[in-house]
C-alpha positions as CSV (number, residue, x, y, z in Angstrom):
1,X,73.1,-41.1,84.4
2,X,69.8,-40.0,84.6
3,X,69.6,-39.3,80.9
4,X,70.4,-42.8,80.4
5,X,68.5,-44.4,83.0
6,X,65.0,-45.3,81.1
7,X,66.9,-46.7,78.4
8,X,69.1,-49.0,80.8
9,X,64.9,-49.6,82.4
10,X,64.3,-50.7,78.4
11,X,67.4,-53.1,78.2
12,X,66.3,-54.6,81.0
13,X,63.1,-55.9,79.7
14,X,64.7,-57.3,77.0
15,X,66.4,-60.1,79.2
16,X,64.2,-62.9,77.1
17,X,65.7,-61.9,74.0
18,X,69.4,-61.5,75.1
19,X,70.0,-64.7,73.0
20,X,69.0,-63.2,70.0
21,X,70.4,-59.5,71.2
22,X,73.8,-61.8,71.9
23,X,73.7,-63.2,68.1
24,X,73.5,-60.0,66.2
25,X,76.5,-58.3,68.2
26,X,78.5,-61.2,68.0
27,X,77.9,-61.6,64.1
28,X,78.4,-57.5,64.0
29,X,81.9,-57.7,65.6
30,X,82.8,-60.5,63.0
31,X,81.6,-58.4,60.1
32,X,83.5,-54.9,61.5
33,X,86.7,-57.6,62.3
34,X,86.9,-58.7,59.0
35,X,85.9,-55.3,57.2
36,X,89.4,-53.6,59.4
37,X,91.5,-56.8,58.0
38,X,90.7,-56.4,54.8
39,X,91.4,-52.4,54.8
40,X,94.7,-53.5,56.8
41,X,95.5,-56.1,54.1
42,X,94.7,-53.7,50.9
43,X,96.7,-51.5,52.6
44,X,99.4,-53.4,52.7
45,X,99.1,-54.7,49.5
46,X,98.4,-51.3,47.9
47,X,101.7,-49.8,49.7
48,X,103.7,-52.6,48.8
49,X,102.3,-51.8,45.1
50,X,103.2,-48.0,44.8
51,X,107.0,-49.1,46.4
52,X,107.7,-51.3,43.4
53,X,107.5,-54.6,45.6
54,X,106.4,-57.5,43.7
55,X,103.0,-58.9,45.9
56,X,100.7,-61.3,45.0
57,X,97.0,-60.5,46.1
58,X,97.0,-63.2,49.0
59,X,93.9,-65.3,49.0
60,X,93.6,-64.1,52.5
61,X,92.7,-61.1,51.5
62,X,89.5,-62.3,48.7
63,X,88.1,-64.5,51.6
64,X,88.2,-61.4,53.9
65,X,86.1,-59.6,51.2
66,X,84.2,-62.1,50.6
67,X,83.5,-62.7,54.3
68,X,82.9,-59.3,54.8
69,X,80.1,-59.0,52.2
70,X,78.4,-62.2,54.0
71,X,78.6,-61.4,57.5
72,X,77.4,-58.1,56.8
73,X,74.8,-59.5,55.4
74,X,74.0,-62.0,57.9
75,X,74.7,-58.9,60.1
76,X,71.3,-57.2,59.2
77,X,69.1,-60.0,59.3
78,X,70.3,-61.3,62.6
79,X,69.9,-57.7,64.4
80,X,67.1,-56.9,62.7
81,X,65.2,-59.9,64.0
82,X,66.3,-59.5,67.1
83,X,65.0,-55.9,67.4
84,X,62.2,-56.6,66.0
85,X,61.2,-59.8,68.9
86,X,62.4,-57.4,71.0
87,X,60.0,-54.5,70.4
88,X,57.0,-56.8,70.2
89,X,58.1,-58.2,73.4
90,X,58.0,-54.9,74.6
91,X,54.5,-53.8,72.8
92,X,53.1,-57.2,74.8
93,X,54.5,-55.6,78.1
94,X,53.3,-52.5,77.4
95,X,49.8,-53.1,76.6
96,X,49.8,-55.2,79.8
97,X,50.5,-52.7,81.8
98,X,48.4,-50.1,80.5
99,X,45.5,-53.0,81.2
100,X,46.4,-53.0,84.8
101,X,46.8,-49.7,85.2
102,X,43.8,-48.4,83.2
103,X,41.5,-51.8,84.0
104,X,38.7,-49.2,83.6
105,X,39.8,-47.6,80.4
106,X,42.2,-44.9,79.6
107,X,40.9,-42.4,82.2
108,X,42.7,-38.9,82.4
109,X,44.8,-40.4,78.9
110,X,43.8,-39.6,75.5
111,X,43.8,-42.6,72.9
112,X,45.9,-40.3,70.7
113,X,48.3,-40.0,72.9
114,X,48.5,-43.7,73.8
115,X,48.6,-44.7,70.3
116,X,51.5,-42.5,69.6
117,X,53.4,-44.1,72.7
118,X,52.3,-47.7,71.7
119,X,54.0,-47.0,68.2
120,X,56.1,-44.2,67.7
121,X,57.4,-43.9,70.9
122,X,58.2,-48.1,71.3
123,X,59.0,-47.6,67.1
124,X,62.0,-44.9,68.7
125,X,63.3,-47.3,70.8
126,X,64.9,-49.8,67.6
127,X,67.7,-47.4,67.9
128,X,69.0,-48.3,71.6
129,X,70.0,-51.8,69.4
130,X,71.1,-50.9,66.2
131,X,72.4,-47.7,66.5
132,X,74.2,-47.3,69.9
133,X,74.4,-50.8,71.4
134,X,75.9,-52.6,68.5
135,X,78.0,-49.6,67.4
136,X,79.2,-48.9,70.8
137,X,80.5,-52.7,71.4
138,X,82.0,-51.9,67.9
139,X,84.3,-49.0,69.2
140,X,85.1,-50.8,72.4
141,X,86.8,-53.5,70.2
142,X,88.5,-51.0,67.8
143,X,90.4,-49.0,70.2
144,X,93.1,-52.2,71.1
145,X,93.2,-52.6,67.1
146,X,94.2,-48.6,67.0
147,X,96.1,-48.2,69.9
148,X,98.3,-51.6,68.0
149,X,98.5,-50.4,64.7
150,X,99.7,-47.1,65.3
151,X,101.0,-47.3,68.6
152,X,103.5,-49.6,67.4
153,X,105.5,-47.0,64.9
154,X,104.4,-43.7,66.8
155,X,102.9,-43.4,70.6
156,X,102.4,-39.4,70.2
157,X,100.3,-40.0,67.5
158,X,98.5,-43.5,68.8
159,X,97.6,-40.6,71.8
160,X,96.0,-38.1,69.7
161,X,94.1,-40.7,67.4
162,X,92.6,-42.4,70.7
163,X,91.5,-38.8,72.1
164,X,90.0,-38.4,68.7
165,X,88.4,-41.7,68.1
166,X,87.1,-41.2,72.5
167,X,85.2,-37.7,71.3
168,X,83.4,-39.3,68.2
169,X,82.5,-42.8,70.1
170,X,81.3,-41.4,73.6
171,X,82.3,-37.7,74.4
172,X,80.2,-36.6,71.5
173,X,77.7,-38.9,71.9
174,X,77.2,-38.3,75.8
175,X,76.7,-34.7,74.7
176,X,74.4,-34.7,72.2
177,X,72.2,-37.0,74.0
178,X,71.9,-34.7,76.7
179,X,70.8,-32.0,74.4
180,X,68.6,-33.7,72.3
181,X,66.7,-35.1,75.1
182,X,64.8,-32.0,75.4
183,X,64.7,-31.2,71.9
184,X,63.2,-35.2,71.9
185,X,60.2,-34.6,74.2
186,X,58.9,-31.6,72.4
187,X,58.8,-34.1,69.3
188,X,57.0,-36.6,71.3
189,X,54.3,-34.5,73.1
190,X,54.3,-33.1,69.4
191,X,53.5,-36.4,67.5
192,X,50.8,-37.0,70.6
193,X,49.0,-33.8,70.2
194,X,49.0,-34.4,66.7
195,X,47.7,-38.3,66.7
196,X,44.6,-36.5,69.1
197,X,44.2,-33.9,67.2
198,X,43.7,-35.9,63.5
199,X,41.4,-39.1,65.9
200,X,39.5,-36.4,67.3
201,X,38.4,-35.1,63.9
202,X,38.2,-38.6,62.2
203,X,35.7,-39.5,64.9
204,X,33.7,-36.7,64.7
205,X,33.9,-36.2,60.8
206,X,30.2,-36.1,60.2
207,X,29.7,-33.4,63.2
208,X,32.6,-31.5,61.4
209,X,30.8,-32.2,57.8
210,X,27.3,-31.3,59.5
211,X,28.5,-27.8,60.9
212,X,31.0,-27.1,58.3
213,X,34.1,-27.2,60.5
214,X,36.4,-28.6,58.2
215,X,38.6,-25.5,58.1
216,X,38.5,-25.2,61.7
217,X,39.5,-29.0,62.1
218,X,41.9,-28.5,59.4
219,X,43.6,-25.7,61.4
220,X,44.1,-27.6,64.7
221,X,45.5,-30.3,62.4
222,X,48.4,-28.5,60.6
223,X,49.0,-26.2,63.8
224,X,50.0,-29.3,65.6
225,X,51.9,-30.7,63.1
226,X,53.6,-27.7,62.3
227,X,54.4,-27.8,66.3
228,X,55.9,-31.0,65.0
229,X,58.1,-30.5,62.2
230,X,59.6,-27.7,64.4
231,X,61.0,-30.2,66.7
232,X,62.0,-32.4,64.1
233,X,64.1,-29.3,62.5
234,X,65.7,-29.0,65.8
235,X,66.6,-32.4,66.6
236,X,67.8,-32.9,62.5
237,X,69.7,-29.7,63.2
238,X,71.8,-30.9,66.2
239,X,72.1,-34.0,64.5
240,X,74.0,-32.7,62.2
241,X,76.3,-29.9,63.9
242,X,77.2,-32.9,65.6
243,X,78.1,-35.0,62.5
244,X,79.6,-32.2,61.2
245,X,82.0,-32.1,63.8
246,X,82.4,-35.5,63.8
247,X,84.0,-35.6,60.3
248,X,86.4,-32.5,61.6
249,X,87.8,-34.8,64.5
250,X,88.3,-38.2,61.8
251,X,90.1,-35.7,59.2
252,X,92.1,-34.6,62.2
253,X,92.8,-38.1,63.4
254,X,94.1,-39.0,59.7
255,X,96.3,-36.4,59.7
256,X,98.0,-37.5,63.1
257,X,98.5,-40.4,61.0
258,X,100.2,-39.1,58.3
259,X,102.3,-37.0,59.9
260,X,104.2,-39.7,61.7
261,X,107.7,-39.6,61.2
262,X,110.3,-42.1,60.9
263,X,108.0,-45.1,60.5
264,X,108.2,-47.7,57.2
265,X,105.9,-46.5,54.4
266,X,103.9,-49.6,54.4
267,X,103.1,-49.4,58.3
268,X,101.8,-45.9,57.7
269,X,99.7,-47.1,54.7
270,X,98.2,-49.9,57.1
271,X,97.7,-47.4,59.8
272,X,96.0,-45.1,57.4
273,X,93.9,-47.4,56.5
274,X,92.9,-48.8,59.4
275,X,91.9,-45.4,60.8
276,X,89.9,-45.2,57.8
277,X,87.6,-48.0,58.5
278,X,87.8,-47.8,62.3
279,X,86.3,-43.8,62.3
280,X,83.9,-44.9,58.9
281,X,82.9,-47.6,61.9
282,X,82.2,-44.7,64.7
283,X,81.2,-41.3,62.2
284,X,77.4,-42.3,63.4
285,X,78.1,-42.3,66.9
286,X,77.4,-38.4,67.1
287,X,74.0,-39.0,65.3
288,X,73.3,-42.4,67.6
289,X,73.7,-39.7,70.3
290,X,70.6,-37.8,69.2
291,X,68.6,-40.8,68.6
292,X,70.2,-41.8,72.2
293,X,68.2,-38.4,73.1
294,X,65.0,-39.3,71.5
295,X,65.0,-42.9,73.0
296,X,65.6,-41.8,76.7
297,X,62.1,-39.5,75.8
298,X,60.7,-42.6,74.5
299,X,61.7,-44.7,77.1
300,X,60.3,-42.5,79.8
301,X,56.9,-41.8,78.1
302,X,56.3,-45.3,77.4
303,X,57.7,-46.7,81.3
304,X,55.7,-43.6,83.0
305,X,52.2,-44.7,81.5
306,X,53.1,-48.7,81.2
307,X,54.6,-48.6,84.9
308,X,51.6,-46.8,86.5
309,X,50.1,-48.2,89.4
310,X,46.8,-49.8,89.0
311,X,43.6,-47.5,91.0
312,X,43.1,-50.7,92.8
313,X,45.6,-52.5,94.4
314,X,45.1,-56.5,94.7
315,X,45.8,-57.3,98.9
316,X,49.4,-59.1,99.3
317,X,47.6,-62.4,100.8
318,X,44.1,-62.7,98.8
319,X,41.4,-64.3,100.6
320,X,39.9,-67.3,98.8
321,X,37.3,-66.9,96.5
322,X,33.4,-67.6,98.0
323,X,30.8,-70.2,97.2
324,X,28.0,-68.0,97.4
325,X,27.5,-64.9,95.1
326,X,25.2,-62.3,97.1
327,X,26.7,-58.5,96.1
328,X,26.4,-56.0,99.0
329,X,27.5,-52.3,99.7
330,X,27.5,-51.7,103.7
331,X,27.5,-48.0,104.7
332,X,30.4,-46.9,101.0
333,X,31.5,-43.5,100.9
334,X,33.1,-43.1,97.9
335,X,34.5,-39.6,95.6
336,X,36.4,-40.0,92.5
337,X,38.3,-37.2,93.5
338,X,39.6,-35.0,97.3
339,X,38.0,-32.2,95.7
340,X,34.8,-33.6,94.6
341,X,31.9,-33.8,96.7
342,X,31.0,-37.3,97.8
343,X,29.1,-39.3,95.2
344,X,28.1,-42.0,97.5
345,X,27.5,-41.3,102.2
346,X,26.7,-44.0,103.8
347,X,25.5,-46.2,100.8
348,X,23.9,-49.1,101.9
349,X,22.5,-52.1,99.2
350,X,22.0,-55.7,99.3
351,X,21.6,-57.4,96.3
352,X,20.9,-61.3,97.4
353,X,22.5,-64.1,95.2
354,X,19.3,-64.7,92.2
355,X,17.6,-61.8,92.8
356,X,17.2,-58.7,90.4
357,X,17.3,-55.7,91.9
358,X,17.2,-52.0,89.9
359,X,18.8,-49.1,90.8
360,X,17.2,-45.7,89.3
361,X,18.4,-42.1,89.2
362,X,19.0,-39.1,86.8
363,X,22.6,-38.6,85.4
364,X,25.0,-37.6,87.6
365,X,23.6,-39.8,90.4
366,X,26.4,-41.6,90.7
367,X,24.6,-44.8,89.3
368,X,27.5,-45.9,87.3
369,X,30.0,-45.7,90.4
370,X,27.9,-48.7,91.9
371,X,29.3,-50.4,88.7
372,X,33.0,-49.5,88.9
373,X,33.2,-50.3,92.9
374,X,31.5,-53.7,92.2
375,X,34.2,-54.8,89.5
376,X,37.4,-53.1,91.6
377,X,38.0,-50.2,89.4
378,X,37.6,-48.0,92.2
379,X,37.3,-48.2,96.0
380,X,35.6,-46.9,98.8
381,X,37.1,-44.4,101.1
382,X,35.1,-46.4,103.8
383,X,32.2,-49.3,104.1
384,X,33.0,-51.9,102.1
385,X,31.4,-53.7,99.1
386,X,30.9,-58.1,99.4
387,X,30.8,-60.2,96.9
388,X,29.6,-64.2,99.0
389,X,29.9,-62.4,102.1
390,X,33.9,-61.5,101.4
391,X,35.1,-58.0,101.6
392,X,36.3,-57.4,97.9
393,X,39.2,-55.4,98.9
394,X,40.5,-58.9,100.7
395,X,39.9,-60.6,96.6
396,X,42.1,-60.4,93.7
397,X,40.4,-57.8,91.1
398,X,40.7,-60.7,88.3
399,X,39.4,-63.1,90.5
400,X,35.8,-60.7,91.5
401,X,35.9,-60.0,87.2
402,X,35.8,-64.0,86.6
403,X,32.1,-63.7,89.1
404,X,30.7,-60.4,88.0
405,X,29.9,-59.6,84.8
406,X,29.4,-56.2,83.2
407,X,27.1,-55.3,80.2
408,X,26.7,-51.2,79.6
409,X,25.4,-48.4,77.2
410,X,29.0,-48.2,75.9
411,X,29.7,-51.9,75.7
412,X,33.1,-52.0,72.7
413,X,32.8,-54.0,69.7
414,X,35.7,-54.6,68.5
415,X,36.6,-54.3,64.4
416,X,36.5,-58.0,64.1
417,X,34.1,-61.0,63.3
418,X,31.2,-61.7,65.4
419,X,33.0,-65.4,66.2
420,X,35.7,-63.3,67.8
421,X,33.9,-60.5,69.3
422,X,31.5,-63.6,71.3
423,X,34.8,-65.3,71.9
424,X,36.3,-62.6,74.5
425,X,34.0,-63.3,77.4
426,X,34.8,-67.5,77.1
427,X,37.5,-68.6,74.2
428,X,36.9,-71.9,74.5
429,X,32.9,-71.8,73.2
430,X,32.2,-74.0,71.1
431,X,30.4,-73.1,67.7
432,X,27.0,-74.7,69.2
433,X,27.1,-72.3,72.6
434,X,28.0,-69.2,70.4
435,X,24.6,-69.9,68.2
436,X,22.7,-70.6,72.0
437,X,24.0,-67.4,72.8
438,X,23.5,-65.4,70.2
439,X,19.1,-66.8,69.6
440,X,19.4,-66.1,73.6
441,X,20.1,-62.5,72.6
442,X,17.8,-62.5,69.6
443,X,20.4,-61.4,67.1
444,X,21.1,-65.3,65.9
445,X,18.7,-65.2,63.3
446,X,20.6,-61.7,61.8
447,X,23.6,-63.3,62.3
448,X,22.5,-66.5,60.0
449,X,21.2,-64.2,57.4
450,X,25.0,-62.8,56.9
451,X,26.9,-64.5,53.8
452,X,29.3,-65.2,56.5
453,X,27.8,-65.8,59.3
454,X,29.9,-66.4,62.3
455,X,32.9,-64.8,61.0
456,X,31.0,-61.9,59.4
457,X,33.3,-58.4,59.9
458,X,31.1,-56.2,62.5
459,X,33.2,-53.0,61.7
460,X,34.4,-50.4,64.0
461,X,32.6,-50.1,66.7
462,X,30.3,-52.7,65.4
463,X,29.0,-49.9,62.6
464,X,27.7,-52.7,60.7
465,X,24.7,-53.3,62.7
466,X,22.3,-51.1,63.7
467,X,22.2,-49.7,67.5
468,X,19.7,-52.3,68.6
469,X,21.6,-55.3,66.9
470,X,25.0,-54.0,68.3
471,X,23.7,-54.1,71.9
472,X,22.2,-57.7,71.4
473,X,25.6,-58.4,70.2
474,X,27.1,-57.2,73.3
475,X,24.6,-59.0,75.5
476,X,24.7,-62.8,73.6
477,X,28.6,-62.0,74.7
478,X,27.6,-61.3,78.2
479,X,25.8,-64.6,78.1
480,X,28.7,-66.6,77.0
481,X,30.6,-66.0,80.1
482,X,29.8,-67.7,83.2
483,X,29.5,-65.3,85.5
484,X,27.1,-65.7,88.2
485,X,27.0,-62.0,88.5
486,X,25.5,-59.0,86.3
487,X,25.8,-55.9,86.6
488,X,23.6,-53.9,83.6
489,X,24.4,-50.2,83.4
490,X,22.1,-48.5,81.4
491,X,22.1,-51.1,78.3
492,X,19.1,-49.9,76.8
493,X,20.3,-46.2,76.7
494,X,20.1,-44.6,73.5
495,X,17.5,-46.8,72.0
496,X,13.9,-46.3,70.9
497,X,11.1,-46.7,73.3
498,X,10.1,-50.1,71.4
499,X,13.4,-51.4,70.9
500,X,14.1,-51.2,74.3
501,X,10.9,-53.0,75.6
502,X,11.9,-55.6,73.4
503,X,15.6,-55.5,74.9
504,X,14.6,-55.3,78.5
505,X,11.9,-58.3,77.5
506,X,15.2,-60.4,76.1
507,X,17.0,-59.6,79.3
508,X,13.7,-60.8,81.3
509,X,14.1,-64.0,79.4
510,X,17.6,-64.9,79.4
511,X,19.1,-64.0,83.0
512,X,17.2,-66.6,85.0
513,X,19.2,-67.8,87.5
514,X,21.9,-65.3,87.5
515,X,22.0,-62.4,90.2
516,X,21.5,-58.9,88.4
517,X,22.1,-55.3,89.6
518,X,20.4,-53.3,86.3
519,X,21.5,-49.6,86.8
520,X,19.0,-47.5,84.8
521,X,17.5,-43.8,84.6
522,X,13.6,-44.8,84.2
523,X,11.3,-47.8,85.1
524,X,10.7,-48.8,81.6
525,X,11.0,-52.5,81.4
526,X,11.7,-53.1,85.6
527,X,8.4,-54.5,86.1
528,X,9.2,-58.2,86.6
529,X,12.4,-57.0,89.4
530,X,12.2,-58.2,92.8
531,X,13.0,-54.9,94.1
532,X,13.2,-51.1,92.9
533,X,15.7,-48.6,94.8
534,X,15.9,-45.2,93.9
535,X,19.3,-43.2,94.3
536,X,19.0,-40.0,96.1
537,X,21.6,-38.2,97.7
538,X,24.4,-40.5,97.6
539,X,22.2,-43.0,99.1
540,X,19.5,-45.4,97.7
541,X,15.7,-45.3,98.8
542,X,12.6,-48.0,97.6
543,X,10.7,-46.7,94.9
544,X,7.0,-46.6,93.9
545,X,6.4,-48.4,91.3
């Protein structure tokens, strides 16, 4: 059972689309009913033909055909748009989970590897529904029809087509989802390697250009997807040893059929004939089997990184949420690892409610750790970190995100307009705070120079606009949401001397009011701060100015 057990965890998620799910097996029972009564019935018709017996074709059997045509049509749109609600559903609960799991990015994952279990893994999935649910409720309902229709004129041979029609519908299948489970996760740790290997060159394509490394790039490229297309050769090749033997056991059950003695012509025609459509109905089931094999892979790849606890766990009985908004670490220890040295020992830092302090240091000094405690995506090994006077550990992690806002060097614009990229921090600004925000940030006058203004595209990773704009971009954003708290971590990194003075001058300008921790490697543009601190040693110290 354990092979089957992610995909039974996948089922369950579904339970909001069991109406729909419920729908397209009913209508695909009706379509496989009426597709066996009508071979029964030209069976019959066709035995009665050969015998000399004068038949009329019975309308009966033209409204079967015809019904057959439209259920199975009806039959594909009403499973296919139930898999389909049912994979977004499940793309929706996925990306929620990686959110809370990964609140402070992907961490230890790679994006190709994500991507390929947002997509191909959830896109291997379809099959749990159309291929072995739908068909397997399918074979449940033909074995009563067979063990009837040829039961009734021979029990020996009823036997032998039931042990045949058993192996193709479950033995088989059982089997070969077993062994192409492993062939399954080779393919999927393939297709990952491969989506890193192809984003890690795209990204860095003019590094590659620069240093002429396309035929090194190019390499890693096809030596992962040749990695790839060996695993897909091996799961095609079980597919079809299995499908091969498949068709060996049907041509054996027909047989059993005709070789039944001492029954009426006609009955052996009809049983014939039946056994026809009821193996046509099953002859996938070895193949569903392997695609069983590579959903079970799926399914555990996409439940291991969706189901992953979060670093940070919210308490089980919140505290309620402060007036005030001071930010303090008392005596944190913190390591992002047992076998790391201590970044913080002892950390002590008050930051009252309006003030502005700064926070200097070299890289590595663990400035950026005073960001991730503050927002819960980490926590101290001991001391603790208040936000109003509360111990943060004792507040939701949504809740402390809703009072402390975050603005950094690496702040994501998103391939979108700029209406939509201001809109994450507060959807429901209206058009009048989004301009207030944006001439706060000094970027609204660029913005009103655009054809489109508002909803002008700012590319990937906002490549649009120059480093300067993007930032401003990032910080009329951090303006729009009402956050009493900020936390800036190194925002002006990476710019020009003057365009950061002018930054820093706009953040000066802009921030009254608000409490702001600004995380940063030199004084530059500090001068107007309440207080300096210096980080030394996993602890802070004042600075000179």
């Amino acid at each position: 059972m354990n092979r089957a057990r992610p995909i039974l965890r996948i089922i369950g998620l579904w339970r909001a689309q069991r109406a729909a799910l419920a729908a397209g097996v009913i209508v695909a029972l009706a379509a496989l009913a009426a597709g066996v009564a009508l071979m029964a019935g030209a069976g019959r018709y066709i035995a009665a033909a050969t015998l000399g017996i004068g038949l009329a074709v019975p309308a009966a059997l033209e409204a079967l055909g015809v019904a057959r045509v439209a259920l199975r049509y009806f039959e594909r749109l009403v499973t296919h748009d139930a898999t389909f609600r049912a994979l977004t559903a499940l793309r929706i609960w996925f990306f929620r989970g990686l959110a809370r799991s990964a609140a402070g990015g992907l961490g230890y994952r790679r994006a190709g590897d994500v991507l390929a279990r947002l997509v191909n893994d959830i896109e291997a999935l379809d099959g749990i529904f159309l291929r072995i649910l739908v068909p397997g409720f399918g074979a449940l309902m033909l074995i009563p029809v067979l063990l009837f229709v040829v039961g009734r004129e021979d029990a020996a041979a009823a036997a032998i087509v039931l042990a045949l029609f058993a192996l193709i519908a479950f033995l088989f299948p059982w089997r070969a989802m077993g062994a192409a489970r492993r062939s399954a996760e080779a393919e999927a740790q393939a297709g990952g390697a491969l989506r890193v290997a192809a984003l890690d060159a795209l990204s860095g394509l003019r590094e590659v250009k620069v240093y002429g490394a396309e035929g090194r790039m190019l390499a890693a490229i096809q030596a992962q997807e040749s990695r790839l297309f060996g695993a897909e050769r091996m799961l095609a090749a079980r597919a079809g040893a299995m499908q091969a033997v498949s068709f060996l056991a049907a041509q054996a059950a027909l047989l059993a059929v005709l070789l039944i003695h001492g029954a009426r012509p006609v009955a052996i025609v009809i049983a014939v004939f039946v056994a026809i459509a009821a193996f046509e109905a099953v002859g996938a089931m070895p193949r569903a089997g392997v695609i069983a094999g590579r959903a079970s892979a799926a399914a555990t790849r996409v439940l291991e990184a969706a189901e992953a606890p979060p670093r940070v766990a919210d308490p089980a009985s919140p505290a309620a949420m402060p007036v005030a908004h001071g930010l303090s670490f008392d005596e944190v220890t913190f390591r992002w690892s047992a076998t790391l040295p201590p970044v913080f020992d002892g950390l002590s830092l008050q930051v009252p409610a309006g003030s502005r302090i700064a926070v200097l240091g070299p890289s590595g000094a663990g400035k950026s750790t005073l960001a991730a405690l503050a927002l819960k995506l980490a926590e101290p090994e001991a001391g603790e970190i208040r936000l109003g006077g509360v111990d943060i550990a004792r507040l939701n992690a949504a809740d402390v995100r809703t009072r402390v806002a975050w603005l950094s060097q690496a702040t994501h614009l998103f391939a979108d307009t700029v209406r939509n990229n201001l809109l994450l921090a507060r959807p429901d600004a209206s058009e009048a705070e989004l301009w207030a925000a944006l001439d706060a940030a000094r970027i609204g006058d660029v913005v009103r120079a655009l054809p489109d203004r508002l909803d002008a595209w700012v590319g990937e990773q906002g490549v649009l606009f120059s480093g300067g704009q993007g930032r401003r971009l990032a910080l009329a954003r951090t303006l729009l949401s009402p956050a009493p708290v900020l936390i800036l971590d190194e925002p002006c990194s990476g710019l020009d001397i003057e365009t950061e003075r002018e930054f820093m001058s706009t953040l000066n300008e802009t921030l009254a009011g608000r409490t702001v921790l600004l995380i940063a490697h030199r004084l530059t543009g500090v001068e107007k701060f309440d207080r300096i601190w210096r980080m030394q040693n996993g602890r802070v110290i004042a600075a000179t100015r």
